[in-house]
N, C-alpha and C positions, 0 to 999 in steps of 0.2 A: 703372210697368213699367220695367223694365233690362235693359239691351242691354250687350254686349259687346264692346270694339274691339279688330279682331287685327290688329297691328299690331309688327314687331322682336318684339326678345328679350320683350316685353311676356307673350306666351304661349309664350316654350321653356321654364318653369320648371312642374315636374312635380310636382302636388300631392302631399303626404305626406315625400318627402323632403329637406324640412326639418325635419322630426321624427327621421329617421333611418329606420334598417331597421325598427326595432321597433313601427312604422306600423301595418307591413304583416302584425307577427308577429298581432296579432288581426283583421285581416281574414283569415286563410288558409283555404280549406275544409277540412272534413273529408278524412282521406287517402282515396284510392284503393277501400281496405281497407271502408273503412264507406259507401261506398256501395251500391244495387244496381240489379244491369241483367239485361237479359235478351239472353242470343246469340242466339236465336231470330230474332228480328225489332229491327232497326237503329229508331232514334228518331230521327225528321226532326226534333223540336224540338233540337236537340244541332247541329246545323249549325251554322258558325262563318259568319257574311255578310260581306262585305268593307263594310269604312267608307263610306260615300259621301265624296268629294272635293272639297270644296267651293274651286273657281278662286280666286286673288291678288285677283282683281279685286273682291269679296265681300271689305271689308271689316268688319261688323258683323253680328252674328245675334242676332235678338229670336226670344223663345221666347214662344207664344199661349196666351191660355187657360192653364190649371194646371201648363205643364209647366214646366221648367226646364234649363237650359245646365249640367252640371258638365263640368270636366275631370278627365279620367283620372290616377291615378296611376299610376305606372312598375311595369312585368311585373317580377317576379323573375328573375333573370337565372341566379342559382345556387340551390342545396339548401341544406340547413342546415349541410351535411355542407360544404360547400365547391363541391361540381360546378358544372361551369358545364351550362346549359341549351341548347338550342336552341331557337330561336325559336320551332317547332311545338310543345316542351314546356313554353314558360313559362307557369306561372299567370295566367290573364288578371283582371286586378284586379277589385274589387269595390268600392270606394271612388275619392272624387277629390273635386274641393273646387267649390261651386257657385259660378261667375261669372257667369249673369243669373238672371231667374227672370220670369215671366209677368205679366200680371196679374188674375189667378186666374179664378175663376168662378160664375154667378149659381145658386144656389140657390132655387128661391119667388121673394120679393121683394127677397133679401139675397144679396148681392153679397161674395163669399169672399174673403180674399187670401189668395196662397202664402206658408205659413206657415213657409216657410223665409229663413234670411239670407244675403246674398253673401256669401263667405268662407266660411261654413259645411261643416264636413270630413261627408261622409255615406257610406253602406254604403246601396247599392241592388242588389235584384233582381237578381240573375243575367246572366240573359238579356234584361231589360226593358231596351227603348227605342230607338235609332237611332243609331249609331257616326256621326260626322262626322269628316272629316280636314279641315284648311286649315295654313297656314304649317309642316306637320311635327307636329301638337300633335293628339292624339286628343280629343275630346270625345263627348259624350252627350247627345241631347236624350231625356227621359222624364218620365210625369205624376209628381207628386208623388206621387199614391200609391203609386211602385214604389219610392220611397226606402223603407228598413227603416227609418232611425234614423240621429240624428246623432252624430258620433264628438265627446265635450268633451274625452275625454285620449287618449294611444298604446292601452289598454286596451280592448278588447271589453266588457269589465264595468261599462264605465262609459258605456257606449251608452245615450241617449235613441232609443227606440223611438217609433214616428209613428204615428197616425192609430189604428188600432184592434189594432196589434200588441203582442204582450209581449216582455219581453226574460226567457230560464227559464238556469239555472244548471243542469245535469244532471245529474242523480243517478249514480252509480260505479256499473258494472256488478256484478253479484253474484261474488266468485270462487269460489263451490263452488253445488253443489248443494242443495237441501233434502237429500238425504240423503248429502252432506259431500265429494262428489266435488270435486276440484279441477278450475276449467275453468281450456283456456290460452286466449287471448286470441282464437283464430278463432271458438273454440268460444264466449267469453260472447255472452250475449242485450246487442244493440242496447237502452237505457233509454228509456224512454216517460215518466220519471215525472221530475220535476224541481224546483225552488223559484222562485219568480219571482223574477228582482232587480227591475226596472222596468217601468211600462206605458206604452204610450202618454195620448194627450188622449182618445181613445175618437172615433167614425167621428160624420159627420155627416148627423142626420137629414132630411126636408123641407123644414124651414126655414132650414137651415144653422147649427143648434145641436148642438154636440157633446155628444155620449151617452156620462157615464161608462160603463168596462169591469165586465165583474160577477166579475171577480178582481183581485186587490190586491197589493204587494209584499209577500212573506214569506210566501205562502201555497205550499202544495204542492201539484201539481196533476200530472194523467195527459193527457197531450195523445198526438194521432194521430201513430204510430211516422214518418212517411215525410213529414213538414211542413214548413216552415217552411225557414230558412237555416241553415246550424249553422260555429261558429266555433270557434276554440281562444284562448283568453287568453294574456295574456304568461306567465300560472306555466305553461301546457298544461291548465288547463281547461277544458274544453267547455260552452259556452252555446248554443241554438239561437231564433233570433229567428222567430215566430210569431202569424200571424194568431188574435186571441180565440174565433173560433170553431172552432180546430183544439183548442182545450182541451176537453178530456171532463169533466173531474172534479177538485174540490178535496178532497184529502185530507188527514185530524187524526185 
């Protein structure tokens, strides 16, 4: 198990950039534009919680069981365009770089370990797991299952996806119609259909043996419209990272 000591400048340095801005350019969500909501009735799960604060006096945090310690990378501050941001509209990151990790958990007879590495750059779930604050330095305690995938270059496209997720390359929307209408960009249909670049190790059954996925890299497939995480690459193509059972269909 590993533990982390916060201690000086040891934790003011903010995962990601050291890589630069272009970190961050494939962590970014989807705009605004592609997502959807409902005016009707407000979503309690979209609340923002405050950090917990963990006192000076707390110097070291061990994380139990499966989960693991990342630290946060740094909010975007400005647009692409140049704006600067306010604080209520910066993007809140999705990535950070992992500094302890657990020591894991018993399956049957067999006994798991987090199969992740310190140092390790990763893309997790959203809204998954518990903000901490100490010395000024944000972190995150979350199971290893809400990690998506770990980042090996600045790229989204070259994400190693975890446990039983895939990583899909998304298909272009259509611009016309079947009977030749030009659509503009509000009007095309949201894609469903996509290629896989990557999968994960596949999920772990009763005995704590990993279960190949029953799609493979380079296949085509139709996964459910409203899933998974969805990213943009360094060229601005769209990938969405995805649980195997959000896939419908391989199509040839």
């Amino acid at each position: 198990m590993s533990s982390v000591q916060l201690s000086g400048a040891g934790v003011a340095a903010v995962a990601f950039t050291k890589k630069g801005a272009s970190s961050f350019d494939g962590l970014r969500l989807a705009p605004p534009s592609a997502r959807v909501c409902s005016s009707r009735r407000p979503s309690r799960s979209l609340v923002v919680k405050a950090a917990t604060v963990v006192t000076p006096k707390y110097t070291s945090l061990k994380p139990l069981g499966d989960r693991v310690l990342v630290k946060l990378g740094a909010a975007e501050e400005k647009t692409v365009g140049g704006i600067l941001l306010p604080s209520t509209a910066q993007s809140k990151p999705q990535g950070g770089e992992v500094v302890a990790v657990g020591e894991g958990k018993t399956i049957g007879d067999k006994k798991v370990e987090v199969s992740l590495q310190i140092g390790a750059e990763v893309v997790y779930s959203k809204y998954a797991g518990t903000e901490v604050e100490f010395n000024n330095t944000k972190h995150l305690i979350l199971k290893e299952d809400d990690i998506i995938g770990v980042l090996e270059t600045d790229d989204v496209k070259d994400m190693k996806p975890l446990n039983d997720r895939v990583l899909i390359k998304v298909a272009e929307a259509e611009d016309k119609t079947a009977g030749g209408l030009i659509l503009t960009e509000t009007t095309k249909e949201k894609p469903s259909i996509g290629t896989v670049v990557a999968v994960g190790p596949g999920p772990l059954d009763d005995e704590g043996k990993r279960q190949p996925l029953s799609v493979s890299a380079g296949s085509t497939v139709m996964y459910s419209k409203y899933a998974g995480s969805e990213f943009k690459g360094a060229d601005g193509t769209n990938y969405i990272v995805l649980r195997v059972s959000d896939v419908m269909a391989v199509l040839s």
